[in-house]
Residue, then its C-alpha position, 0 to 999 in steps of 0.5 A: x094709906x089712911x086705911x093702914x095707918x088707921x088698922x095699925x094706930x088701932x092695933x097700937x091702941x089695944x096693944x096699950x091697953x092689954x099692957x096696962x092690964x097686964x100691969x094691974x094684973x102682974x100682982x107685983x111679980x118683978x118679971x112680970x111687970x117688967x114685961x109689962x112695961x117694956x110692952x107698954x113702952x113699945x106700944x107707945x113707941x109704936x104709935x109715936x112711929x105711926x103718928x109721926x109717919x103719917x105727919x111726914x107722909x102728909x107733908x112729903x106726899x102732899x104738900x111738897x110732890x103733890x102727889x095725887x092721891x093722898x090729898x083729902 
């Protein structure tokens, strides 16, 4: 599980960063930028989700069911 959630806080991150340069590259085109951001808003969103997932697993997994596994 670490290894997916790693890739996809990865992925998140690039998606965050190419939207912050299709913003400075927009060039004040209205559509443009309001893709832009509504990219960067969902990026962030998405990372939030993963974040947050890995917390709730963390708590659930480990430290109520003890499951094996998914301690350090």
């Amino acid at each position: 599980f670490s290894i997916v959630l790693g890739v996809s806080g990865g992925l998140a991150l690039l998606l965050i960063i190419y939207s912050g340069y299709q913003l400075f590259a927009s060039l004040g085109i209205p559509e443009a930028l309001q893709a832009a951001r509504d990219q960067l808003i969902a990026a962030i969103i998405g990372l939030v989700f993963i974040i947050f997932s890995l917390v709730i697993l963390q708590i659930i997994g480990v430290d109520i069911l003890r499951i094996p596994g998914f301690g350090n």
